[in-house]
N, C-alpha and C positions, 0 to 999 in steps of 0.2 A: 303591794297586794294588787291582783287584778280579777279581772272575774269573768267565770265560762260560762256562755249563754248561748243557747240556739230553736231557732224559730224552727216551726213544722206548722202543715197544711191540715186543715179542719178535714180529716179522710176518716173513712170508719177505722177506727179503734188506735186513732195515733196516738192518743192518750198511754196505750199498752207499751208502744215502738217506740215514744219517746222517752217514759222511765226505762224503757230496757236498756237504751242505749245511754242514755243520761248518767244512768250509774256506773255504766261500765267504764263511762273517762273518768268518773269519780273514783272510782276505785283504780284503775291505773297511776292517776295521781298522787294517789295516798300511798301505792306500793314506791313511787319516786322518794316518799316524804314531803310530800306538799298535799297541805291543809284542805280540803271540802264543807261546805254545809249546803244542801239546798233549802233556796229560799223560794218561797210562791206569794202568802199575803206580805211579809215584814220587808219589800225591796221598792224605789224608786221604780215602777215598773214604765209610767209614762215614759222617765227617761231611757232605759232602757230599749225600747219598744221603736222611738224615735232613732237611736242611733243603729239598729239593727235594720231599719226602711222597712219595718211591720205590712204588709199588703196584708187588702184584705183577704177574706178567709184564711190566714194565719193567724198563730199565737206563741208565745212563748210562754209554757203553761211555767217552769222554774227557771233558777238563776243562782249559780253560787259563786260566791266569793274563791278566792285559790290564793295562795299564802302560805309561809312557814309557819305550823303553827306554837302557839306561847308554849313554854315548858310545862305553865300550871296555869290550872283552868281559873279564871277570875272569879270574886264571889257574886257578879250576877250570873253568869254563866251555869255555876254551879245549883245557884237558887232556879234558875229556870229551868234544867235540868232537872230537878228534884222535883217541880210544880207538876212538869209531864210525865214522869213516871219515867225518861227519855232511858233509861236503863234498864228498865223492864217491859216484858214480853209474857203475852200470853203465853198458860202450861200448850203445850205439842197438842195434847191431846183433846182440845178444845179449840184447835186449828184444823188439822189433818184425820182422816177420814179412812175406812174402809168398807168399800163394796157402796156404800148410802152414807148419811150423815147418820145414823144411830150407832156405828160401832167408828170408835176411837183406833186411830192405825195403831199397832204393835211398835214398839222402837226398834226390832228388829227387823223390820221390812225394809228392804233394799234400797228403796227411796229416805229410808226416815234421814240421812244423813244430809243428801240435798236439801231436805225437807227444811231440816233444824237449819242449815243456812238461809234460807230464804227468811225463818221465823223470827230471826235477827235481824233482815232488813230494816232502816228507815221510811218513818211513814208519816205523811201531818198527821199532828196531835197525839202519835205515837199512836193511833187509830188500829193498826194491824188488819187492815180490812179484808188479807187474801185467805183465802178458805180451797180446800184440796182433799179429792177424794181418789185415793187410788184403784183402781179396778185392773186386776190383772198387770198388765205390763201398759197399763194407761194410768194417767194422771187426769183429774179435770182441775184444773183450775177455778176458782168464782170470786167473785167481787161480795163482801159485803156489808152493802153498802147503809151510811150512817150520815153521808153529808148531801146537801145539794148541787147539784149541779150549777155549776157558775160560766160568764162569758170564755171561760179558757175550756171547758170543756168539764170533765168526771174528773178530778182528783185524783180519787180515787184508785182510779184506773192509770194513773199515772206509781202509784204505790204499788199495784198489783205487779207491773212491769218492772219497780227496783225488784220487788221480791222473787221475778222469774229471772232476773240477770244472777242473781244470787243460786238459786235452784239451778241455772242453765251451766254455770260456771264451775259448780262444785262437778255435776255430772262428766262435765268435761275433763277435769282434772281425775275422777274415776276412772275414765275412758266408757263412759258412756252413749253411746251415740243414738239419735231418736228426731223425731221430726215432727211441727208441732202444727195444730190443725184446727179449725171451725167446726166441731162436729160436736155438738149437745145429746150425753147421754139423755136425757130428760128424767135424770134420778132427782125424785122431789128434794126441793133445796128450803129451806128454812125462809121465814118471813122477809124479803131485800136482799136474798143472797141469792146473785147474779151469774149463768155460767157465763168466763171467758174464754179459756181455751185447752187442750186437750195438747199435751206429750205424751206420744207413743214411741216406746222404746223399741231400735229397727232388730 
């Protein structure tokens, strides 16, 4: 067993750029047949931290293990699984949005199928913190948010970014193509529900 780790620079919103890219080796791994979990609190992070030559303003917000993995999940595994719910997902429609947050998207809406990919993403504490309003041939994205911020930065925002490698991948294999952007509708968002970023379909 050995394990994938990689630093990034305290820049605005790396937190986003490094779950986006984080899961995408994770998931290329897993289509190889070798094993993934990312980890953030449960790792040796000192050491870690240390053999990677951490400078500051850097972090290494996760860290996963990589390995073949056991045929049958063990019964801690299994109990810890069960405690988080790690197999359950919020319903769609209490995630994903249309026009504003007061109407629930359609599952027929063009996006709903990226959509439900992303809604399966991995998240600490199985949190599911990304929230998505679609308007026209725009997506917005938002964070939210439920934890504190800590010295690695938003977590969270690290979640949001599995979740759009997930969104971003599926589109792809549609053949969808679209380009994504800084641009805050300013549609009023619920109490800590943060916008992040906006896909427009080209």
């Amino acid at each position: 067993m050995g394990y994938l780790a990689a630093k990034v620079g305290k820049v605005p919103n790396f937190e986003i750029a490094y779950g986006y890219s984080f899961e995408k080796v994770c998931l290329y791994a897993q289509s190889r047949g070798i094993g993934t979990v990312m980890l953030a609190a449960s790792l040796s992070r000192a050491a870690f931290e240390k053999a990677m030559a951490l400078k500051d303003g850097e972090v290494m917000p996760v860290a996963s293990p990589v390995g073949y993995p056991a045929e049958k999940k063990s019964i801690r595994e299994s109990l810890m699984r069960k405690g988080l719910k790690a197999d359950d997902r919020k319903p769609f429609d209490q995630l994903f949005f249309e026009g504003d947050f007061s109407q629930p998207l359609p599952q027929a809406d063009p996006y709903a199928k990226a959509l439900e990919m992303a809604r399966w993403a991995p998240s600490a504490g199985n949190a599911q913190p990304w929230r998505a309003v679609v308007d026209g041939d725009s997506v917005h994205f938002y964070e939210a948010k439920s934890m504190k911020d800590s010295p690695l930065g938003d977590i969270q925002k690290v979640d949001v970014g599995i979740a759009l490698a997930h969104f971003d991948m599926t589109l792809e294999e549609e053949g969808v193509k679209g380009t994504y952007g800084f641009s805050d509708p300013g549609i009023p968002a619920p109490e800590n529900t943060h916008y992040i970023v906006t896909f427009r379909r080209a």
